[in-house]
C-alpha positions in Angstrom: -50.5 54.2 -24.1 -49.1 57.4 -25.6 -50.8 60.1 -26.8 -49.9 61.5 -29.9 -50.7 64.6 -31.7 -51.0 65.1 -35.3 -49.8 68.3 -36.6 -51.7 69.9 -39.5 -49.6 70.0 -42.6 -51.2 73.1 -43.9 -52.2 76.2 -42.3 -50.7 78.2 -39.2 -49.5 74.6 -37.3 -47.3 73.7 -40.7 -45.8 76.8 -41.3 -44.8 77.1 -37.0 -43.7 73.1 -37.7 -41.7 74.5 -40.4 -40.1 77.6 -39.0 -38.8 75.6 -35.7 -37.1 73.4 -38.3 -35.3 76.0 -39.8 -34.3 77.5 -36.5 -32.5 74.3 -35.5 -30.8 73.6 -38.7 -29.3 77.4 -38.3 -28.4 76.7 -34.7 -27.3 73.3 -35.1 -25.0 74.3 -38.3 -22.8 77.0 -36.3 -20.4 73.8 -34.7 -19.2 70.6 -35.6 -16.1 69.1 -36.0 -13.7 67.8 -38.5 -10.8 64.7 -38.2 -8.1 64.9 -40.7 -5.2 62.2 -40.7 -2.5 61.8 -42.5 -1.6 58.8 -44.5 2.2 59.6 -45.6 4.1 59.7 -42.7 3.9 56.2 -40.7 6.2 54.0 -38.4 7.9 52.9 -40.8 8.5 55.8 -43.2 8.2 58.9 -40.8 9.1 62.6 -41.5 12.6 63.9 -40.3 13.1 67.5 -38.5 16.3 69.1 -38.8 17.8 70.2 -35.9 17.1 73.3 -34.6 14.6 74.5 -38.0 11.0 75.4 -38.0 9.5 73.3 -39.8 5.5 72.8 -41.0 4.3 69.8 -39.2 3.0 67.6 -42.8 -0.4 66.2 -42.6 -1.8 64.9 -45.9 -5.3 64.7 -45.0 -5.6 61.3 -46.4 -8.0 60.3 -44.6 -10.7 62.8 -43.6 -13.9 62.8 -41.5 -15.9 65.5 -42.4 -19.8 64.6 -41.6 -20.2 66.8 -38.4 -18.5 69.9 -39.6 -20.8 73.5 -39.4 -22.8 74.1 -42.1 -21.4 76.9 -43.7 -18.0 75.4 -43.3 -16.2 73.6 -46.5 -13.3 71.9 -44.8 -11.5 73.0 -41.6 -8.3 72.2 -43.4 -6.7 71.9 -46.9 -4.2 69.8 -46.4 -1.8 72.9 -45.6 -3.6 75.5 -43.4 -6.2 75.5 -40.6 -8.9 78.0 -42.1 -10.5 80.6 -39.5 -13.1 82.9 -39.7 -12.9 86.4 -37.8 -14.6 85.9 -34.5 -15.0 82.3 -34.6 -13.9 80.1 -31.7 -12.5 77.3 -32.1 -10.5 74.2 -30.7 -7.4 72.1 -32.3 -6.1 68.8 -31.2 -2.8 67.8 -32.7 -1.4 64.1 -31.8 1.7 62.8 -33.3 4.4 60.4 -32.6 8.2 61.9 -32.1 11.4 59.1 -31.9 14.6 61.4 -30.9 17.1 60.0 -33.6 20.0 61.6 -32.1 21.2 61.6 -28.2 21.2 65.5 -27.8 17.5 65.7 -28.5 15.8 67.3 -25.2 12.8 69.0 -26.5 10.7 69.4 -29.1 8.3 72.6 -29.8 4.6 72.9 -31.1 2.9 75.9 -32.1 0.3 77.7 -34.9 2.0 80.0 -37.3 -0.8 82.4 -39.0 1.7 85.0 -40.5 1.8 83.3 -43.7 5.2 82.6 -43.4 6.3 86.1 -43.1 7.0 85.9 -39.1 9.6 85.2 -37.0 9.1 82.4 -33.7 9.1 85.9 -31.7 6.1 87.6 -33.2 2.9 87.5 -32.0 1.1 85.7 -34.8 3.4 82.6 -33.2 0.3 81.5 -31.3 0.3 79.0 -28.6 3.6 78.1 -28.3 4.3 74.9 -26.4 7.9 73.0 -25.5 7.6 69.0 -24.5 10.8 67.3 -23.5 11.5 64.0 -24.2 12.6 61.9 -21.2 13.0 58.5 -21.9 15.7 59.4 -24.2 17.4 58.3 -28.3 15.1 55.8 -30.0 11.7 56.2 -27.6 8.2 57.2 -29.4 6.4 60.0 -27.4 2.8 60.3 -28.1 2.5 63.9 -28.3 -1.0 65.9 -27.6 -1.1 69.8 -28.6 -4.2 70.8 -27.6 -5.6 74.7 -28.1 -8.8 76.3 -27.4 -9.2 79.9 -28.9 -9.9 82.1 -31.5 -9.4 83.5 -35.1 -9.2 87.3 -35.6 -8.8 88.3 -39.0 -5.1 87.6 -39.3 -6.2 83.4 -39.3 -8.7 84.1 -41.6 -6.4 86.0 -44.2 -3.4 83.3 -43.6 -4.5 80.3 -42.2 -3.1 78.4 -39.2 0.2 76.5 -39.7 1.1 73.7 -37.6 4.8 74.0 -37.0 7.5 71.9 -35.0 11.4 72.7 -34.0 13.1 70.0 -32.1 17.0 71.2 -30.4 18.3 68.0 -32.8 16.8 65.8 -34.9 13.6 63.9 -34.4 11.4 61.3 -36.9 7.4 61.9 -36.3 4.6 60.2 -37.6 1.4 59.4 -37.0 0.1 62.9 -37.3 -3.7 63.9 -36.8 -5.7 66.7 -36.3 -9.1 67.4 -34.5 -10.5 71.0 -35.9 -14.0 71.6 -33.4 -15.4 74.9 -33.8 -16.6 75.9 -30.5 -18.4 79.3 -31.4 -19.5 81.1 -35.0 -19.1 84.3 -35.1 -21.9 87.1 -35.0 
């Protein structure tokens, strides 16, 4: 047998009751998680790079999963840019399928653009720049995983992230998702 206690629902006991609820709604709001997929780009119609061309990595966020996110977070993505706040940390998967469609495709690139399209591949606000070869050749889907834990700075927050891909000759991808986690709020 269990013992239980009743708390009083008025008086000092109900207003402590009530202030440890608020405290873990504040502390449980500051992360969470988003999952936005897009529906467009499958298989059997996928999305074609140009050789050699930066290009924003399209993800129509047609199908979202939103029910963990923080609190004082409205989405994690628009359908175009990763949002950031200064001083948050924060955590983004992105998986897609690449198929090389031409025999001089090596390698394929993966980074976050925050310069709001004003940057070059060389400048800093190129973040996280990754290069994944393909070697199983013309024809064969690679899974790809770009995974980066870090943070926004005020840059992110007044451009957003954009996920962009440059392939050395031209490659279909589909199958695009993104996991946005936010790891730490800022103060």
């Amino acid at each position: 047998m269990t013992d239980q206690v009743n708390i009083p629902t008025s008086g000092l006991w109900s207003s402590i009751a009530s202030s440890f609820n608020s405290m873990f709604d504040v502390i449980f709001g500051r992360t969470g998680w988003g999952n936005y997929a897009d529906t467009q780009y499958t298989s059997v119609a996928p999305f074609s790079v140009a050789a050699d061309t930066d290009t924003a990595l399209p993800n129509n966020k047609g199908s979202v999963i939103e029910s963990q996110k923080p609190t004082d977070i409205a989405t994690f993505y628009d359908g175009t840019t990763i949002a950031g706040r200064n001083g948050d940390g924060i955590s983004i998967a992105v998986d897609f399928t690449a198929v090389p469609t031409n025999a001089g495709t090596s390698q394929i690139e993966v980074w976050l653009d925050i310069t709001g399209g004003a940057g070059t591949p060389e400048t800093l606000a190129n973040l996280y720049r990754r290069i994944l070869t393909f070697p199983k050749g013309t024809g064969v889907e690679r899974r790809i995983n770009f995974t980066v834990n870090g943070y926004t700075l005020d840059t992110w927050e007044a451009n957003g992230a954009v996920v962009k891909v440059r392939a050395n000759n031209t490659v279909d991808i589909h199958s695009i998702g993104y996991i946005i986690t936010r790891t730490h709020k800022a103060r």
